[in-house]
N, C-alpha and C positions, 0 to 999 in steps of 0.2 A: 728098245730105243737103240740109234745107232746112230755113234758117234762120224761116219765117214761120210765123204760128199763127191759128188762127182763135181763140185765147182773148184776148180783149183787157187792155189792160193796167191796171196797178191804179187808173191817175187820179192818183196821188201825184206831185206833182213832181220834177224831176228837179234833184241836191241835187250840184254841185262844190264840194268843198274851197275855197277858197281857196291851200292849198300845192300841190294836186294841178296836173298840166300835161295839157290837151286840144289836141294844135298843131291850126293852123287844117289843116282838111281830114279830121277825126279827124268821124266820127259817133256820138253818145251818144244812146242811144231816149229817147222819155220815160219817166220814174218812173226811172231809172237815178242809180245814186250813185256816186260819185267822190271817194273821201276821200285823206286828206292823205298827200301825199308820189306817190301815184300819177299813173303818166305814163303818155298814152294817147297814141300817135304818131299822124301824118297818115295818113290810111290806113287808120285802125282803124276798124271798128265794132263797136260796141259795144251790144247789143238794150235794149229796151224792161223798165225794170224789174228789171235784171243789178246788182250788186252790187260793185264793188271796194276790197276792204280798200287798209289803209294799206302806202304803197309797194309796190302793185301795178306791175308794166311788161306794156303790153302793144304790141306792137308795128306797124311799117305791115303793114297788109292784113292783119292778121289781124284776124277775125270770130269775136264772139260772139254765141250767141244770145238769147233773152228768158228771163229770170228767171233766170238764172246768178248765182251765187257765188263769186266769186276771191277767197280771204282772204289775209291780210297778206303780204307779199313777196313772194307769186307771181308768178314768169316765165314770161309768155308771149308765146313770139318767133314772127314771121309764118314762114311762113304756115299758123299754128295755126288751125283751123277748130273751134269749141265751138256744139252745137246747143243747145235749148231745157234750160234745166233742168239745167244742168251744175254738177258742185261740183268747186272746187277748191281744194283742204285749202293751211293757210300755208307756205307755201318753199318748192311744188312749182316743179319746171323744167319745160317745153315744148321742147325743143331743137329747133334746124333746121337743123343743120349734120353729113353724114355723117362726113367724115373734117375735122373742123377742122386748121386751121394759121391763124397771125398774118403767115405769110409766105408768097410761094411760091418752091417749087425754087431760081431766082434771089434770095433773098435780100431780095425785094421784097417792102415792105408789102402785105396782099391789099386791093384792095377789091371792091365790089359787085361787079364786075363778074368777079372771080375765081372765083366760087364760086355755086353754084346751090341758092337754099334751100331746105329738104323741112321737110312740115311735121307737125304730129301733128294728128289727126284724136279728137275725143270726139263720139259720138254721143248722144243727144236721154237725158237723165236719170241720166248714166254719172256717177261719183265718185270723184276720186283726190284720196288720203289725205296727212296732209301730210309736207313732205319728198320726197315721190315725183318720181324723176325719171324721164320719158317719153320716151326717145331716138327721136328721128324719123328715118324715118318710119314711123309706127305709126297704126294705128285702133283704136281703144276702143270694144269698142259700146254697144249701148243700156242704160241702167240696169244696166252693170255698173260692179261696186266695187275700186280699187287702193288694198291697205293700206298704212297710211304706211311711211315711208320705202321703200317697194320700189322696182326698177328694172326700168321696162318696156321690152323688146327686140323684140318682135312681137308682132303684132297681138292682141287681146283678144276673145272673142267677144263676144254680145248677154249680157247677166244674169251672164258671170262672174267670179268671185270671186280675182283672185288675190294672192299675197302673197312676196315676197323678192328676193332678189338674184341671175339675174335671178329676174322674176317669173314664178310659175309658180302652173299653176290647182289649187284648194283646196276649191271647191265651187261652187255655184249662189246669186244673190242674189235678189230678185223689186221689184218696184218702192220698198217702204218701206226697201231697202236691210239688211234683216234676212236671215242664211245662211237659206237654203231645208230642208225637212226631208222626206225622200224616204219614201214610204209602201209602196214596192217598185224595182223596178230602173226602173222609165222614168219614174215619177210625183213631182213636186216639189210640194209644198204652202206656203204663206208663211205664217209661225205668228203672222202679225199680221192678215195682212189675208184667210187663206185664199182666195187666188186658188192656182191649181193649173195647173202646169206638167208638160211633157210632154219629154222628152229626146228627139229621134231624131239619130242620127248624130252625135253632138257634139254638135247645139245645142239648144237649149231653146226651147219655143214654148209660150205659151196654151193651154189647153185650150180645144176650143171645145164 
């Protein structure tokens, strides 16, 4: 995955709360906003033009990329990797811990050094809904949609649709994020923007 774009950013400045916390070592692009209550750890970056609602966490090392959306209370814990164009709906979680504990075996506090983070992965225009929590480690791919409150357990293809607990696939999205509408068995059309999609073997690709 990769975080860079040849579309450049909007010019708009880039706008910290006042209440909001960036520690030093934390990277915010330009035109990127930062509103109140949200905390961006050392470590973090944070793309060009990305968006964070009020009391967002985002944590060290993890990366976002440019023109993202994190709305209100969204946790996301490193090392969450979000590409270009990602939305993430209010109260969603990012988890990075397979088997959490507060202790280990011995009865001992854990720390850093106990446990090995795994992270969740969203690829380049994908959306998960709000409430949704995304147990790591997972990949989400491109411009697909997770309906709120679901719980994702493995990985997610490119453009699909899923929805529950866990979550599981429902249909086909296409980039305006609208269900896709099949014109026969292999053929996906998007009833907004009529681009037209083609199924082989599970996934779905462009027509070319």
């Amino acid at each position: 995955m990769t975080l860079s774009s040849a579309r450049p950013h909007s010019g708009a400045r880039t706008i910290v709360a006042p209440t909001a916390t960036v520690e030093d070592g934390a990277r915010v692009g330009p035109g990127a906003q930062v509103w109140d209550q949200a905390v961006v750890r050392s470590g973090a970056q944070v793309g060009a033009d990305t968006i964070l609602g009020r009391g967002v966490y985002i944590g060290p090392g993890a990366r976002l990329g440019e023109r993202c959306k994190v709305q209100n209370q969204a946790l996301v814990y490193e090392p969450a990797v979000l590409g270009n164009g990602v939305f993430i709906g209010p109260a969603v979680v990012l988890t990075n811990d397979t088997y959490p504990r507060a202790v280990t075996p011995d009865g001992r506090r854990k720390g850093a050094e106990d446990w090995e983070a795994v992270g969740v992965t969203i690829e380049e225009g994908a959306a998960v809904g709000a409430r949704a929590v995304c147990v790591a480690p997972v990949r989400i791919g491109r411009w697909a949609s997770v309906g709120a409150g679901s719980v994702v357990t493995r990985d997610v293809p490119d453009h699909a649709l899923v929805v529950g607990t866990p979550a599981r696939q429902v249909g086909w999205v296409g980039r305006s994020g609208v269900p896709l509408v099949s014109d026969n068995r292999d053929r996906w059309i998007c009833p907004v923007s009529g681009e037209v999609y083609v199924e082989i073997d599970g996934r779905l690709e462009e027509a070319r």
